[in-house]
N, C-alpha and C positions, 0 to 999 in steps of 0.2 A: 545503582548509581546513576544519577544523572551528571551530563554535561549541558553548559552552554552552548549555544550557537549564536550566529550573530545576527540572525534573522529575526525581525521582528513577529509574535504570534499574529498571524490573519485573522482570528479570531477572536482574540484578546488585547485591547491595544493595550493593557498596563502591563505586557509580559511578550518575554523572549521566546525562541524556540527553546526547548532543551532534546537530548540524544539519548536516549537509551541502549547504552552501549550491549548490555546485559542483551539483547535480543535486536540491535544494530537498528533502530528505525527512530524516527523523532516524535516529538509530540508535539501536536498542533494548539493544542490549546497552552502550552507552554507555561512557564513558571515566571510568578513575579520578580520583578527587578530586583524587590529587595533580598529575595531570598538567596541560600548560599548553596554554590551548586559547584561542580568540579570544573577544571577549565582542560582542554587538551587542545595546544598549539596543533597548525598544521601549514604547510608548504604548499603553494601549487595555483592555480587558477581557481578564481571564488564559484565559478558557476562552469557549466559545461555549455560546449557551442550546440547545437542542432537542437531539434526536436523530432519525437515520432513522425513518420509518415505515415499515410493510411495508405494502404492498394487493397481494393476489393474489400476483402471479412476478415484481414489480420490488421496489424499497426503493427512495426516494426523498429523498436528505439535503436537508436544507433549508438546511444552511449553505451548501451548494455548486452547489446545484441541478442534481446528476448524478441519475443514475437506471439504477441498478446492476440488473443479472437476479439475483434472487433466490438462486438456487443453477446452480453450473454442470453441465455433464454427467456431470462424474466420469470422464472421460478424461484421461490423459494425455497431451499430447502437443507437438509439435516449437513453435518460435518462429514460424516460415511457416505452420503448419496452424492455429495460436492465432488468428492473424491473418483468416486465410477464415474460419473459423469464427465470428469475433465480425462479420466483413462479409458474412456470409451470413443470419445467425440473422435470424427474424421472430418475436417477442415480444412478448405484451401488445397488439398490435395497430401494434407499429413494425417498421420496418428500417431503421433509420440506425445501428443497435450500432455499435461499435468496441471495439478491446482501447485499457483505459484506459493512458494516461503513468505513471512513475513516482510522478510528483508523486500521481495521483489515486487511484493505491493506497495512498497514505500515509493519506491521511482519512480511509480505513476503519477505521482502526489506533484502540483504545480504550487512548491511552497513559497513562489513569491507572485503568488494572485492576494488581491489586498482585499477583495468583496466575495461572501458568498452568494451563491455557491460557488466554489472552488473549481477553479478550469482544469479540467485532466486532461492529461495531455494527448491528443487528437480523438480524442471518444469521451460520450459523458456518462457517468457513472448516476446512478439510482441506487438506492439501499445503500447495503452492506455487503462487503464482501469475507469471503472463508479463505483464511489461508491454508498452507500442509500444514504448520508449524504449533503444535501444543506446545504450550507452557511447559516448560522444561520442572518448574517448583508445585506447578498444583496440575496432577495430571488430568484432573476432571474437565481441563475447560482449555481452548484453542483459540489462538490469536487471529482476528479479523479485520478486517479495514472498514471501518464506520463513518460511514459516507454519510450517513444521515445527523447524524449527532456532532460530529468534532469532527471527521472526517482522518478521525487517528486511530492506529490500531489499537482495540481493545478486546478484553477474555471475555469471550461465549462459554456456552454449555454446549458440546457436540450435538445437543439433541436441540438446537435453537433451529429459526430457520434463517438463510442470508444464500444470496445468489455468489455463482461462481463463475468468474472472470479467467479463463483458464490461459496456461503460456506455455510455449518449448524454447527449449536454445538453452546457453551456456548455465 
């Protein structure tokens, strides 16, 4: 199911954002105006105050309280190796990294930048990214952040290659 949002696509001027509630993250290339999609009201402030800080080799959101590794290695590689990789690293003075969820590659997304490439928020992003998070319907293939193409999450083959952006915290 998609939802609405009231963001215009960055990418597409004849279409909205929409939300993919099924796996919590949006779509940047988003759905035409004319088409029919779900609507889900909400309460609160439209946007959030702050943005990441950078100190040193982490970035730190403060709306989320992640704390992302600054830049990653610049390798490519498999969904299994993404994975050892971000549960092996020692950075900053920790080891608890992890390769983040779908969901938590989505906050890095600055979805109200109106030109690509798309501004992430205090670090710049190349490629694509691996999340933890497979396809819960087709177990062959895992959700990634495509930084190159739409800059939205899209299904890989584990055995593809895309860099990994690793995070700790809540």
């Amino acid at each position: 199911m998609s939802f609405w949002a009231s963001n215009p696509s960055p990418v597409n001027a004849s279409s909205f954002l929409v939300v993919l509630f099924f796996i919590g993250v949006s779509y940047l290339d988003g759905d035409n105006k004319l088409n029919n999609n779900y609507v889900r009201c909400v309460l609160g402030p439209a946007d959030f105050a702050g943005a990441p800080s950078a100190s040193g080799v982490t970035v730190t959101d403060p709306r989320t309280g992640l704390v992302w590794q600054q830049a990653d290695d610049g390798m490519g590689k498999s969904w299994l190796a993404a994975l050892s990789y971000c549960e092996n690293l020692s950075l900053g003075g920790f080891s608890d990294w992890r390769l983040p969820s779908v969901k938590e590659l989505d906050t890095i997304i600055d979805e109200t930048a109106t030109m690509w490439p798309f501004q992430f928020k205090a670090f710049a992003l190349v490629g694509s990214l691996w999340s933890s998070t497979p396809e819960p319907f087709k177990g062959d293939f895992v959700w990634m952040l495509d930084v190159i193409n739409n800059a939205g999450p899209v299904l890989f083959a584990p055995s593809e290659k895309a860099n990994a952006r690793c995070v700790r915290g809540p």
